[in-house]
C-alpha atoms as one frame of an Amber mdcrd trajectory, in Angstrom:
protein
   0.000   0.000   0.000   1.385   3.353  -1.286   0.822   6.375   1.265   1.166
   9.636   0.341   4.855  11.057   1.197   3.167  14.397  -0.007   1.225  14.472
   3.014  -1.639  17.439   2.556  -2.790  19.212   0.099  -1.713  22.689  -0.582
  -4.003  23.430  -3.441  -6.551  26.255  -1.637  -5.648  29.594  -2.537  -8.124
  30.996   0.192  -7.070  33.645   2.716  -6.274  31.910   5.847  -9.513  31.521
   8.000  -9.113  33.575  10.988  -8.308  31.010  13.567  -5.137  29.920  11.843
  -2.141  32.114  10.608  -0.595  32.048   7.252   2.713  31.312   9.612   0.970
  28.491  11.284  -0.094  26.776   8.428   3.509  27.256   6.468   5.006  25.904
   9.836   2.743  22.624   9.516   3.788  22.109   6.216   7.169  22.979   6.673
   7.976  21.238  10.055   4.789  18.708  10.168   3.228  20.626  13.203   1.658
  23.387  14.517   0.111  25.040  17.769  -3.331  26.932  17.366  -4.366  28.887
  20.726  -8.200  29.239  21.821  -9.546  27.012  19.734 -12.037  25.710  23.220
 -12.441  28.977  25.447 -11.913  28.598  28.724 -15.157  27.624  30.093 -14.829
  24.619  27.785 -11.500  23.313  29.022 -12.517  23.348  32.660 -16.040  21.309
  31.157 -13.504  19.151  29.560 -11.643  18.413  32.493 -14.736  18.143  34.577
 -16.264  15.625  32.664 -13.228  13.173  32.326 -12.697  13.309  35.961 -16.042
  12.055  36.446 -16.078   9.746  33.045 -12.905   7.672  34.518 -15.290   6.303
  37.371 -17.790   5.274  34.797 -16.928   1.819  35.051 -16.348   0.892  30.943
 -13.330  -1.207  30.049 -12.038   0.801  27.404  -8.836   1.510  28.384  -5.314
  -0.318  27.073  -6.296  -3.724  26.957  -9.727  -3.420  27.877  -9.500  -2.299
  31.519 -10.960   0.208  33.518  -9.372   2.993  35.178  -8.698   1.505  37.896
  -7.501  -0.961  37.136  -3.951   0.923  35.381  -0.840   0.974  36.463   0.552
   3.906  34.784   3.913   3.333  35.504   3.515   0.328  33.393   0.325   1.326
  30.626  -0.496   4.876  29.151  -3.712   5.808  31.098  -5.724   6.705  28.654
  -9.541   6.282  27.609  -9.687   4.772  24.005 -12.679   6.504  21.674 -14.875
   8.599  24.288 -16.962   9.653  21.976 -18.088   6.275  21.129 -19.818   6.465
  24.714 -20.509   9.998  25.058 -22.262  13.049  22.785 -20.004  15.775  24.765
 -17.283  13.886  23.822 -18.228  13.449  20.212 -19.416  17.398  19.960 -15.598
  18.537  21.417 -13.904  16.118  18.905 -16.736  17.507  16.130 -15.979  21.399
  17.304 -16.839  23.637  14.486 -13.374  25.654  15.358 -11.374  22.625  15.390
 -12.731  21.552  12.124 -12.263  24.800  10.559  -8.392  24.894  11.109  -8.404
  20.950  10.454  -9.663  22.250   7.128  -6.763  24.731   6.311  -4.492  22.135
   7.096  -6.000  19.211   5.026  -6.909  21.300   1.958 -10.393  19.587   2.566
 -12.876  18.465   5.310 -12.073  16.434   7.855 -13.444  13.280   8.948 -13.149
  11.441  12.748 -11.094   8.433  13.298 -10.462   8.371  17.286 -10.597  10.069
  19.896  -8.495   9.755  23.102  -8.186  11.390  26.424  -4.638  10.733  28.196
  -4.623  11.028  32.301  -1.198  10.731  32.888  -0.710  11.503  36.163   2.702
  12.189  38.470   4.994   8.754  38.096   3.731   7.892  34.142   6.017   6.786
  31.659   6.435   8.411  28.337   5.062   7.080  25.203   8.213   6.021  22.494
   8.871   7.536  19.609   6.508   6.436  16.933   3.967   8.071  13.773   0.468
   8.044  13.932  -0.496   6.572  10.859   1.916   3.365  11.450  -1.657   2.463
  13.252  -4.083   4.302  11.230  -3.370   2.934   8.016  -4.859   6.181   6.629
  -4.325   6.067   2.829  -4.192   7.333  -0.001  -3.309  10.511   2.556  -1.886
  10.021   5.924  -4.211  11.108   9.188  -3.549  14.567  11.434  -3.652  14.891
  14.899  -5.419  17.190  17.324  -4.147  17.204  20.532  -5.547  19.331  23.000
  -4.088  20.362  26.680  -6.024  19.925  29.379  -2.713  20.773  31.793  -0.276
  22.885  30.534   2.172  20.307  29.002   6.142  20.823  30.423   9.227  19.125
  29.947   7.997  18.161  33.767   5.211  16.920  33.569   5.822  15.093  30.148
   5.406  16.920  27.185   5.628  15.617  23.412   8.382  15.552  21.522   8.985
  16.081  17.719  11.184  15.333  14.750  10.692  18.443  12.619  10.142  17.958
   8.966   9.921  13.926   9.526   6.433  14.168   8.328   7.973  14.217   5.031
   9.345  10.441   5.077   7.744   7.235   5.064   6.056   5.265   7.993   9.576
   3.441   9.531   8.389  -0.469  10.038  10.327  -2.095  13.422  13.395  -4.308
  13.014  13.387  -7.235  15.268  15.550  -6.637  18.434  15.880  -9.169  21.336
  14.231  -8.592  24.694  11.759  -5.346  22.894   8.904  -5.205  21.794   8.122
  -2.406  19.561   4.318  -2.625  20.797   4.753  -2.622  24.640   4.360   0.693
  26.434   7.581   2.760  26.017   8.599   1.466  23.274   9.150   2.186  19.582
   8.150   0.919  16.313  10.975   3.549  15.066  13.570   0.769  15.840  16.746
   1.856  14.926  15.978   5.446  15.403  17.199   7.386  12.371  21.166   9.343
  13.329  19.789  11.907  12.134  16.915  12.475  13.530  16.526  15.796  16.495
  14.148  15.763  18.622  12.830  18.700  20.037  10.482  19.526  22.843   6.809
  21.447  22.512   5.362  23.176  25.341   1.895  23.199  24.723  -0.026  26.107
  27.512  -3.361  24.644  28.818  -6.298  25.156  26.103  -4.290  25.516  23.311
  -4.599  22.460  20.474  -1.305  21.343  18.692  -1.982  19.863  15.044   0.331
  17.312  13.466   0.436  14.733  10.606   0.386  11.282  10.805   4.043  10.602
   9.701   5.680  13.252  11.970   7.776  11.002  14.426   6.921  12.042  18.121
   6.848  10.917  21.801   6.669  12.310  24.722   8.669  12.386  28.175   7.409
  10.884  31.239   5.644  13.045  33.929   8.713  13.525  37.107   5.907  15.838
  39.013   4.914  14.829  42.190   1.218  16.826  41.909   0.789  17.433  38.133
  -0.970  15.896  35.369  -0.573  15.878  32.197  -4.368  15.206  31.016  -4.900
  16.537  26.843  -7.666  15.826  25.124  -6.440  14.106  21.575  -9.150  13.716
  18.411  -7.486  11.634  14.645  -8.782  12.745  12.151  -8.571  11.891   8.019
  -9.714  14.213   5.305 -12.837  13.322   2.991 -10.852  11.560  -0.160  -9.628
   8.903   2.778 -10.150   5.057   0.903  -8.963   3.185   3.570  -8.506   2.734
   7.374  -7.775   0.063   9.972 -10.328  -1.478  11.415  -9.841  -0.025  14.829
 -10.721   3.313  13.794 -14.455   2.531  12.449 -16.928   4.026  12.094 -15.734
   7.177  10.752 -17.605  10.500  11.215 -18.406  13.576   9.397 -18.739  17.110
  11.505 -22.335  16.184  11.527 -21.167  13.184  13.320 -22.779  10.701  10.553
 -21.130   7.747   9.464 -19.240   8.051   6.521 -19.708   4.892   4.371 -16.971
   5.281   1.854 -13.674   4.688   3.788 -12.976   0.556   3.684 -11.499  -1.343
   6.391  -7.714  -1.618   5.201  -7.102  -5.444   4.726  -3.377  -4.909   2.657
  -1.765  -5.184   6.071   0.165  -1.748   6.121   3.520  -0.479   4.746   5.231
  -2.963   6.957   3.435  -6.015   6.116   0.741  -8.280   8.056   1.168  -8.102
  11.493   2.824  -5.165  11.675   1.033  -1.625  11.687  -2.699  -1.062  11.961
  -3.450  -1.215  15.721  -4.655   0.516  18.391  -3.072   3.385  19.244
């Protein structure tokens, strides 16, 4: 399966839409990411945060290997609840926010659809998450998928903020090469295995309520959280653009912004740039 190296289109001519700079959107291009402020106003964020601190108690195993909350270690899985807004409308209508959309559009060169949503906890003591790209589990083609990830806590180096390879976006998906006693699919680790020389990772600070956009080849990760009272909770939607064909089957059904089903992206069954087995999980 051939995915786009290309990874957006740049064809609208249109004035920037007000939420999104003309320097923002060259930056994505250029370095495969971008950070958009005020996209949820306040009064959203804390409604955001509100609702996940009571949503973890809800009892639903749909956390890494269908747990509940409680039932995570997070020194030893990312605590994180896998597609909200398959159980919740608030949840769906945040992923689905007309703001978000609009500078999804900019980005894409076309509407967006919804893959996934995910909301991460990780509290004081969590690991960090490996380096890795999105789409080596979305499967998105003929395009890859874009990422908008939203802090609920201002996101530090302390408390565990991402990492990025700038201008990565630009190469292919990197498939794992066996290595004794790893596993590129076990929390911490990376499918990126051996990490390219010369590859330099740099930190992003992300303030609280402000939504960083990326594609789904730019390589990433993110530092655990070494606070002793902080989390590190964001708020995290996938997303494809309209001309999508194909997806893995973890990320269906696929919405439109009026939250419909979109019947016209398959279930990828080619088994991913890496070959069967590899590629095409959760994530």
């Amino acid at each position: 399966m051939s995915i786009t190296l290309d990874t957006f289109s740049q064809t609208a001519a249109a004035p920037a839409p007000a939420l999104i700079s003309a320097d923002q959107i060259e930056q994505f291009h250029r370095d495969g990411w971008c950070v958009v402020p005020a996209l949820f106003d306040a009064a959203e964020i804390e409604a955001i945060e509100a609702f996940f601190e009571g949503f973890k108690h809800n009892g639903i195993a749909m956390y890494d290997d269908g747990l509940k909350f409680e039932q995570i270690d997070p020194a030893q899985r990312q605590l994180r609840a896998m597609h909200p807004h398959r159980h919740s409308e608030r949840a769906k209508d945040w992923a689905l926010h007309p703001r978000v959309l609009e500078v999804l559009a900019a980005l894409l060169g076309r509407p967006a659809l919804l893959a996934q949503t995910m909301y991460y906890f990780k509290p004081p003591g969590a690991k960090g998450q490996g380096m890795h790209q999105d789409n080596f589990y979305l499967l998105a083609a003929p395009a890859t998928c874009i990422a908008a990830w939203t802090a609920i806590d201002a996101a530090t180096l302390d408390n565990g903020c991402l990492w990025v390879v700038p201008g990565s976006h630009r190469n292919a998906i990197h498939c794992p090469k066996e290595v004794p006693g790893e596993n590129w699919n076990n929390y911490g680790d990376s499918h990126i295995n051996p990490f390219p020389r010369d590859a330099k990772p740099i930190a992003v600070t992300v303030p609280r309520g402000s939504t960083m956009f990326f594609g789904g080849q730019l390589i990433h990760g993110s530092g655990p959280n070494r606070t002793k009272d902080t989390s590190r909770r964001t708020f995290i939607g996938h997303y494809v653009n309209e001309s999508t064909t194909s997806l893995s089957k973890f990320y269906h059904p696929v919405l439109n912004a009026r939250g419909e089903v979109v019947s016209t992206v398959a279930v990828d069954t080619g088994g991913g740039p890496c070959g069967d087995g590899k590629g095409g999980g959760v994530h």
